[in-house]
MIZA-336629 format. One line per 10 residues: their letters; for each residue x, y, z of N, C-alpha, C, CB. Coordinates in steps of 0.1 Angstrom, whole numbers. Glycine has a CB too. Example, Ala and Ser with C-alpha at 12.3 -4.5 7.8 and 13.67 -1.06 7.14 Angstrom:
BEGIN
as> 132,-57,78,123,-45,78,132,-33,78,113,-45,90  128,-22,71,137,-11,71,129,0,79,141,-6,57;
% end
This chain:
BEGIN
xxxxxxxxxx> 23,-261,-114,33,-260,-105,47,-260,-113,32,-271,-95  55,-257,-104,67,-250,-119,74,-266,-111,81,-226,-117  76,-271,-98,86,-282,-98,74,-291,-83,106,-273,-92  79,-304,-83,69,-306,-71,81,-307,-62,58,-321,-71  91,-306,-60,97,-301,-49,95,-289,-43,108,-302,-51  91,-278,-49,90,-265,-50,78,-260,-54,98,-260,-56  67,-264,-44,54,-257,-45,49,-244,-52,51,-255,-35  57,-242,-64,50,-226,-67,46,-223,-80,59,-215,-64  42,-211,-83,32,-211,-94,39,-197,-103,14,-208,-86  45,-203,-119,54,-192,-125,48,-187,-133,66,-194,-132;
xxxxxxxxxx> 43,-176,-133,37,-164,-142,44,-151,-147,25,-159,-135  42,-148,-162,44,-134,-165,44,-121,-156,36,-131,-173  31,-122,-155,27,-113,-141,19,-119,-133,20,-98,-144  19,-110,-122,9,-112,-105,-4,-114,-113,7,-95,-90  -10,-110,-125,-24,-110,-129,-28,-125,-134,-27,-100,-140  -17,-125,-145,-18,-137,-153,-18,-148,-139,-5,-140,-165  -11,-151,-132,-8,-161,-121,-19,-163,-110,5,-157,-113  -28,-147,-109,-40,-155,-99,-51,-158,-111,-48,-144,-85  -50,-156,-122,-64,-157,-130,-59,-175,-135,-68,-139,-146  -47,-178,-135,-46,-192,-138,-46,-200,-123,-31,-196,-147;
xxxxxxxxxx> -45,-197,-111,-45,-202,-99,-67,-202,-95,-33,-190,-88  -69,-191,-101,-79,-194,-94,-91,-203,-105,-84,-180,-88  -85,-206,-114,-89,-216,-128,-87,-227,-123,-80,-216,-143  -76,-227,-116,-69,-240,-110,-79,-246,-98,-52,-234,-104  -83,-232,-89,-91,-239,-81,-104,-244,-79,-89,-234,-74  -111,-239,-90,-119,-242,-96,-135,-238,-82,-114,-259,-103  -130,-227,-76,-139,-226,-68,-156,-224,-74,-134,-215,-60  -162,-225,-68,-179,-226,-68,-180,-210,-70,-188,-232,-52  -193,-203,-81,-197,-193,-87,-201,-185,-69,-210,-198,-100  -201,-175,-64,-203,-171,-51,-196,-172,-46,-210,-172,-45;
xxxxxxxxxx> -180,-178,-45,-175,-185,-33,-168,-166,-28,-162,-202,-37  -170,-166,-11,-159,-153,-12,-145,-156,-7,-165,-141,-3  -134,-145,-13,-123,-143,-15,-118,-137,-5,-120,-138,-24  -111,-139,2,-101,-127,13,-95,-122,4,-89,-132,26  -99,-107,-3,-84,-96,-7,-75,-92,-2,-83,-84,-10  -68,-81,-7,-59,-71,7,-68,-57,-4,-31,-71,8  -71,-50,5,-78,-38,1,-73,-30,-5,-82,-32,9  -53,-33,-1,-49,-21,-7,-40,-30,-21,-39,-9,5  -54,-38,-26,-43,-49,-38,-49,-37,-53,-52,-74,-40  -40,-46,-61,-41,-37,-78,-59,-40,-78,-29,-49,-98;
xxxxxxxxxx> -65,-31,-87,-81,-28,-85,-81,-42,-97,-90,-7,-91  -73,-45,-107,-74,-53,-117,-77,-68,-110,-60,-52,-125  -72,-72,-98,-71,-87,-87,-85,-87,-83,-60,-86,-71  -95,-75,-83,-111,-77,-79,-115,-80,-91,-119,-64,-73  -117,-71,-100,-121,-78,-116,-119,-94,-123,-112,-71,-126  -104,-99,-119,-98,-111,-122,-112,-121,-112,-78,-112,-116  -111,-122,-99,-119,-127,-88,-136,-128,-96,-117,-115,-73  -141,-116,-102,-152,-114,-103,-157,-119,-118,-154,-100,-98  -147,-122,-126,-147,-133,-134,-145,-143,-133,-142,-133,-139  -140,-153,-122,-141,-160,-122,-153,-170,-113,-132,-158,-122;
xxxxxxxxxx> -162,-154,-109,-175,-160,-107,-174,-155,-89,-176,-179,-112  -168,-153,-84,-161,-152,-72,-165,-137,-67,-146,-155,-73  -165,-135,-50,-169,-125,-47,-156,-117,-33,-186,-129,-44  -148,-107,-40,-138,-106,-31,-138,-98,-21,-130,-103,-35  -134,-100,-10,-139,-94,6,-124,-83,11,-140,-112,21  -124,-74,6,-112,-69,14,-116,-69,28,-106,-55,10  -97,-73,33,-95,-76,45,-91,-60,51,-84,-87,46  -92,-52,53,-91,-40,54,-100,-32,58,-88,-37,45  -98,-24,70,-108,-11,70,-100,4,76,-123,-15,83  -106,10,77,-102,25,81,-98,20,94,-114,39,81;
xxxxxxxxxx> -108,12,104,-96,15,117,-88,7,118,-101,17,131  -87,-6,110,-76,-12,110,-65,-4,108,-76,-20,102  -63,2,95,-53,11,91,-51,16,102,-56,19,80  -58,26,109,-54,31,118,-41,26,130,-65,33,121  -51,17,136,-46,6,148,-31,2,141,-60,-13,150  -35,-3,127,-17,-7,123,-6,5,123,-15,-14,106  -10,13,119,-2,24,113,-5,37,121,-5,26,97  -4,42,135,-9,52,144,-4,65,137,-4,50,161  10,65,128,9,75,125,0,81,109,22,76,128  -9,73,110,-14,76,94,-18,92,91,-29,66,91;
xxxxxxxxxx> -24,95,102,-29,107,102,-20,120,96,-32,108,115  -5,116,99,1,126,90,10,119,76,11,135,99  6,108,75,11,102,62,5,105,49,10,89,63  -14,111,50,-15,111,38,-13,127,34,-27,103,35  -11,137,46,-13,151,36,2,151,31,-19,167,46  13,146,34,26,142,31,25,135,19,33,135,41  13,125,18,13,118,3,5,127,-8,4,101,4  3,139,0,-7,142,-9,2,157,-19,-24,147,2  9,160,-8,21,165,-13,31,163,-23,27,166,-5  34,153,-21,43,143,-28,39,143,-43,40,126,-21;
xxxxxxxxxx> 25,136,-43,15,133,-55,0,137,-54,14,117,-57  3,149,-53,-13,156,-55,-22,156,-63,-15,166,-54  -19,145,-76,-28,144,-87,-32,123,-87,-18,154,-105  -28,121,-74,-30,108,-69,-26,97,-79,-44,107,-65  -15,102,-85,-7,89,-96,-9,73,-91,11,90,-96  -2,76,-75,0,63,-69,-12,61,-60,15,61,-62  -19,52,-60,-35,49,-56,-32,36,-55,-47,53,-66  -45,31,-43,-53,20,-43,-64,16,-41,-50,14,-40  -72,6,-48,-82,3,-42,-85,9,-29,-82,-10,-43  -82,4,-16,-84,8,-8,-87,27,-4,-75,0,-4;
xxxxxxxxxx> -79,34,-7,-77,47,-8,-87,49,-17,-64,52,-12  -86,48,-31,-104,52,-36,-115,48,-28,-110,44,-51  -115,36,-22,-130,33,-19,-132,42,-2,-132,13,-18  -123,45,4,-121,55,14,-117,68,18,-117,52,17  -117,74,1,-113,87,2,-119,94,10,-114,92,-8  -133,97,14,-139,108,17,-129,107,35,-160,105,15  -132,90,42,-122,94,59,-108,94,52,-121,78,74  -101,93,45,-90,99,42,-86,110,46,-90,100,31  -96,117,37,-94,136,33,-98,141,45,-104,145,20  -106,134,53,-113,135,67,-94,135,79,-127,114,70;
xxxxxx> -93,121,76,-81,116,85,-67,133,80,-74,94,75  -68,135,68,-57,142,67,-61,158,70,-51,140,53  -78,163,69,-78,178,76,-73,174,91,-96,186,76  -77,167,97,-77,165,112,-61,170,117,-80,146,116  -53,162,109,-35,165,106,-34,177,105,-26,160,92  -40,183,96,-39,200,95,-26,200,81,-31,209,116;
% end
């Protein structure tokens, strides 16, 4: 903890800070994790070293339900970056309703 007035946790980076937080918590080998799906792919690796098993919180029709206009967001992203620079977990592991979600867009 960087101050005990000030509950928080100072790291280099977001990686270094959960792989010393979850050292810190010292959870049980199996325990599972709530992710965010669309987190760095490196925050599942970190988790899965530490013995831990991570659950994204995320699905296609969530996405959906949150974001109604997704359907024309990704052939616009795909435009943008058609050699998929900017990615996430989430989007790899869902490509195929993606490409699905973006013919439908036309």
């Amino acid at each position: 903890m960087f101050a005990p007035w000030a509950p928080e946790l100072s790291a280099f980076t977001v990686r270094i800070g959960l792989d010393l937080y979850l050292g810190a918590l010292g959870l049980p080998a199996g325990s599972e994790i709530l992710t965010s799906a669309l987190s760095i792919k490196e925050m599942a690796k970190i988790a899965k070293h530490h013995g831990l098993v991570p659950i994204p919180d995320l699905a296609v029709d969530a996405l959906r339900k949150a974001y109604p206009e997704i359907d024309t967001f990704f052939p616009m992203q795909h435009a943008v970056d058609p050699d998929d620079r900017f990615t996430s977990r989430f989007f790899e592991q869902h490509r195929k309703e993606v490409s699905r979600m973006a013919a439908r867009a036309g």
